[in-house]
C-alpha positions as a Python dict, from the first residue, in 0.01 Angstrom:
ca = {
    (1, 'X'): (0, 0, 0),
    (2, 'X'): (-121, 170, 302),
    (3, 'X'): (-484, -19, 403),
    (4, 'X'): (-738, 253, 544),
    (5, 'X'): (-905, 169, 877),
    (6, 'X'): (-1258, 188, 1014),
    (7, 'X'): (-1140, 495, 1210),
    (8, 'X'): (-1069, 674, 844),
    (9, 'X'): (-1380, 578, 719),
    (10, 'X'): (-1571, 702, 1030),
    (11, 'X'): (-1378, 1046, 1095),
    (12, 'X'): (-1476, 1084, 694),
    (13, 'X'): (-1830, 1006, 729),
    (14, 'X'): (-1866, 1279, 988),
    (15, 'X'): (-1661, 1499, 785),
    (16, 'X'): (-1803, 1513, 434),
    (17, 'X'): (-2196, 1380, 527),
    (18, 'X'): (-2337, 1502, 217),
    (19, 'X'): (-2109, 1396, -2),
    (20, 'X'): (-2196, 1100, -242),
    (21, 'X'): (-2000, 768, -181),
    (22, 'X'): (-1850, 628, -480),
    (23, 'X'): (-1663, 303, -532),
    (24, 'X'): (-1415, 287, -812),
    (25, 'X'): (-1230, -51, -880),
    (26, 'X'): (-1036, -211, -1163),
    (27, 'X'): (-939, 90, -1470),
    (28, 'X'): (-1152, 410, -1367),
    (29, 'X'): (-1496, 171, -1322),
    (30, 'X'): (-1760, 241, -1083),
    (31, 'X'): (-2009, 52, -866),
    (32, 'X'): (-2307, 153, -1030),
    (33, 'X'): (-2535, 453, -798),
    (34, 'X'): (-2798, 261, -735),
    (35, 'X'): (-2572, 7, -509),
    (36, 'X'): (-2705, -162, -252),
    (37, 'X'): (-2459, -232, 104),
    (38, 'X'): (-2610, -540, 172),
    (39, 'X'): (-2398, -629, 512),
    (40, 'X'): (-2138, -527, 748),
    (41, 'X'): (-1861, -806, 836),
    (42, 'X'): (-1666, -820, 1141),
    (43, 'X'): (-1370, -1085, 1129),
    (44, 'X'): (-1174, -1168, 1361),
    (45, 'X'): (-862, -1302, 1182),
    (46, 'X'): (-626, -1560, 1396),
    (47, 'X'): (-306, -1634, 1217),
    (48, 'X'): (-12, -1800, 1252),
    (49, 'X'): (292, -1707, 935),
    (50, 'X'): (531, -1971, 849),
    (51, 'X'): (747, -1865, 1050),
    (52, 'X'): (582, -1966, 1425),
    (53, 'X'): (463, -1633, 1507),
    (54, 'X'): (102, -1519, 1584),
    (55, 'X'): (-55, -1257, 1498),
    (56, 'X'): (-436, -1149, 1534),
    (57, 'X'): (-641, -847, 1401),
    (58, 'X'): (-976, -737, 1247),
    (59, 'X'): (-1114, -684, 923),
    (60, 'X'): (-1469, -435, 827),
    (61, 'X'): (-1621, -581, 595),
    (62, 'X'): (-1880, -409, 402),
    (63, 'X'): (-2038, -579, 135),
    (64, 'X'): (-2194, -427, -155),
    (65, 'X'): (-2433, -527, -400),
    (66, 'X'): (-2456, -397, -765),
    (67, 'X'): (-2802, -445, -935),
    (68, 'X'): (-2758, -567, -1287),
    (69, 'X'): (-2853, -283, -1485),
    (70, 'X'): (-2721, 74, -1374),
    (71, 'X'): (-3032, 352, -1288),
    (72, 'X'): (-2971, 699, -1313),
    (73, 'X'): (-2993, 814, -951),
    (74, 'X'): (-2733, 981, -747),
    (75, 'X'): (-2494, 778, -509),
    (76, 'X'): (-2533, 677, -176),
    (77, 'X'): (-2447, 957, 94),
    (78, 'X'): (-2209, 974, 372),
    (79, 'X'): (-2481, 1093, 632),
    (80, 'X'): (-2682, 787, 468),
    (81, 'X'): (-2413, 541, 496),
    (82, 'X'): (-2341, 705, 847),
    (83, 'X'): (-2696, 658, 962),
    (84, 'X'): (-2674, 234, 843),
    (85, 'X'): (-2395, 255, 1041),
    (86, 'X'): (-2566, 389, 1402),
    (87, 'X'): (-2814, 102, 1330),
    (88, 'X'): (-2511, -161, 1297),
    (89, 'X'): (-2346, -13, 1593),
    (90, 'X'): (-2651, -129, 1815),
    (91, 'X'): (-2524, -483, 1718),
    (92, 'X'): (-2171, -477, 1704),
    (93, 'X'): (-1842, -293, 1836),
    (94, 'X'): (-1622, -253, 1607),
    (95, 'X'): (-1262, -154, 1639),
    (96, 'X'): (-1165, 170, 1508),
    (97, 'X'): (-807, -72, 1411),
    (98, 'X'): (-1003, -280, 1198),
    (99, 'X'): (-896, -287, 836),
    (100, 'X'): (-1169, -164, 635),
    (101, 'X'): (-1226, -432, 302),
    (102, 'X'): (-1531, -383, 72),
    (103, 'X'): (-1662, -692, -61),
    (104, 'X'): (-1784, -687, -439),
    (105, 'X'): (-1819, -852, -762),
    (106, 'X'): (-2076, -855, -1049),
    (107, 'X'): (-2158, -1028, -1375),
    (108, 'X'): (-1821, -916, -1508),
    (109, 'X'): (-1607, -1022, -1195),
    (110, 'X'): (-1600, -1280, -986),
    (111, 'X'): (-1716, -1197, -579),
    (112, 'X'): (-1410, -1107, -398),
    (113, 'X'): (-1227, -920, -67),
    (114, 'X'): (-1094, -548, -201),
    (115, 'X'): (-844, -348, 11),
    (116, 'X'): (-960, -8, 64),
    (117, 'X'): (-618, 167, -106),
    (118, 'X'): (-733, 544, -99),
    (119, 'X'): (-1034, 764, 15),
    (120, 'X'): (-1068, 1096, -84),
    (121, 'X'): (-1370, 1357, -168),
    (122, 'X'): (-1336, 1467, -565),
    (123, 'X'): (-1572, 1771, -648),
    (124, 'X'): (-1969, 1647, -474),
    (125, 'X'): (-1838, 1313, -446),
    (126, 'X'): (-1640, 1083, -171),
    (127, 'X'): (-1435, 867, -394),
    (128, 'X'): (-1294, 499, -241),
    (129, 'X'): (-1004, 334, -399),
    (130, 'X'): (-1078, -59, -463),
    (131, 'X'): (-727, -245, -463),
    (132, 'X'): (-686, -581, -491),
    (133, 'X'): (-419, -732, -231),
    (134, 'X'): (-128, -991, -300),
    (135, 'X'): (18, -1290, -77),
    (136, 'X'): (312, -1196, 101),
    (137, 'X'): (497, -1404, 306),
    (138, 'X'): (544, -1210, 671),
    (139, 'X'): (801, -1415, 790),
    (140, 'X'): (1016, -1413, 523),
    (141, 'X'): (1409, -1351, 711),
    (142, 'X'): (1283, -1632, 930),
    (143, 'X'): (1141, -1901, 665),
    (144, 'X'): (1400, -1802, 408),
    (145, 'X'): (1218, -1628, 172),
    (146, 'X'): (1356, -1357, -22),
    (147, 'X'): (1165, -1011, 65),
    (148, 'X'): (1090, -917, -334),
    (149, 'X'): (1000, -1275, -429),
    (150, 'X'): (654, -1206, -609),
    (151, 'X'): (591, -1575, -707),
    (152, 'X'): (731, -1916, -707),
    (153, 'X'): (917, -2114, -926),
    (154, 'X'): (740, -2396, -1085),
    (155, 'X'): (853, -2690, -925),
    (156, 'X'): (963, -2988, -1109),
    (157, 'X'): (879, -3342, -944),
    (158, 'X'): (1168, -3527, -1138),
    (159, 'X'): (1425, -3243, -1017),
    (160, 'X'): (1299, -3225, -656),
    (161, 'X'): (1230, -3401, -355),
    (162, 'X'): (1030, -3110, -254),
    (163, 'X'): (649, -3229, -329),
    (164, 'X'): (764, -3565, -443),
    (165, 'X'): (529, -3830, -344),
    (166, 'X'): (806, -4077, -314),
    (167, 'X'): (1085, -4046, -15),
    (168, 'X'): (1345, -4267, 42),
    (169, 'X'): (1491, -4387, 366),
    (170, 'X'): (1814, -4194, 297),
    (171, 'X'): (1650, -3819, 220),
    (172, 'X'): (1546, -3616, 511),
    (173, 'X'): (1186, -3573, 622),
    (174, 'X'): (1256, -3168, 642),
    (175, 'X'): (1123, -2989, 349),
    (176, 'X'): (1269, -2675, 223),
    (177, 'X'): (1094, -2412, 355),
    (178, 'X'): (794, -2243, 108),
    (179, 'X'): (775, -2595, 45),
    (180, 'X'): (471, -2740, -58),
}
């Protein structure tokens, strides 16, 4: 999956300004119009993968707020959203690189990080693909991982030394690696 940028997201705004900004998530469900975008997040995100190597980039994060009962009023538009942002932009900087993430949940989901997966306008509307994201392991030739591995085996402690609680002085302190 492809994550969109802040530079997308802005070239689109400037593009398409009367458009109406929809969020759809989950199967074909919708933020409700009457949203609310609550914040703008900048992260700085430090890393280092299990492999040694660093890594550093940024994340957007806008946050959005769905009341708890749905009004019937038209969506949010992309000069709107584009005016919030010339306000934020007296604040902060942020880096046309950064990966954009919208931040939602409601009474039905639990609060979480989504990966902006598509943008697109669809008849009077400006349509943004919520994904969710997955753990990957970046360093996986190095660590040992195999690239297609989606999740770990559950590990057994009476078959496995790996997250035993009890070494002796003959095994090795090295743990396999993806080890807990």
């Amino acid at each position: 999956m492809k994550t969109q940028t802040w530079k997308d997201f802005k070239t689109n705004l400037d593009l398409y300004p009367e458009l109406q900004l929809e969020f759809e998530y989950g199967k074909n469900q919708t933020i409700f119009p009457n949203y609310h975008i609550t914040e703008f997040k900048l992260a700085n995100i430090q890393s280092v993968d299990c492999g040694g190597k660093s890594d550093s980039w940024f994340d957007i994060i806008l946050q959005v707020l769905e009341p708890k009962t749905k009004e019937n009023t038209k969506f949010m538009t992309l000069g709107k959203v584009n005016s919030i942002l010339k306000k934020v932009s007296t604040s902060m900087l942020i880096p046309d690189d950064a990966r954009l993430r919208i931040e939602f949940g409601n009474d039905n989901i639990a609060m979480r990080q989504y990966f902006v997966s598509e943008m697109q306008p669809k008849n009077h509307a400006f349509r943004i693909q919520l994904a969710d994201g997955k753990t990957e392991c970046k360093a996986n030739e190095s660590c040992g991982l195999l690239k297609d591995l989606v999740s770990f085996p559950k590990l057994e402690k009476q078959n496995s030394s790996c997250c035993s609680s009890k070494k002796t002085a003959t095994e090795k302190e090295e743990e396999p690696a993806g080890c807990c």
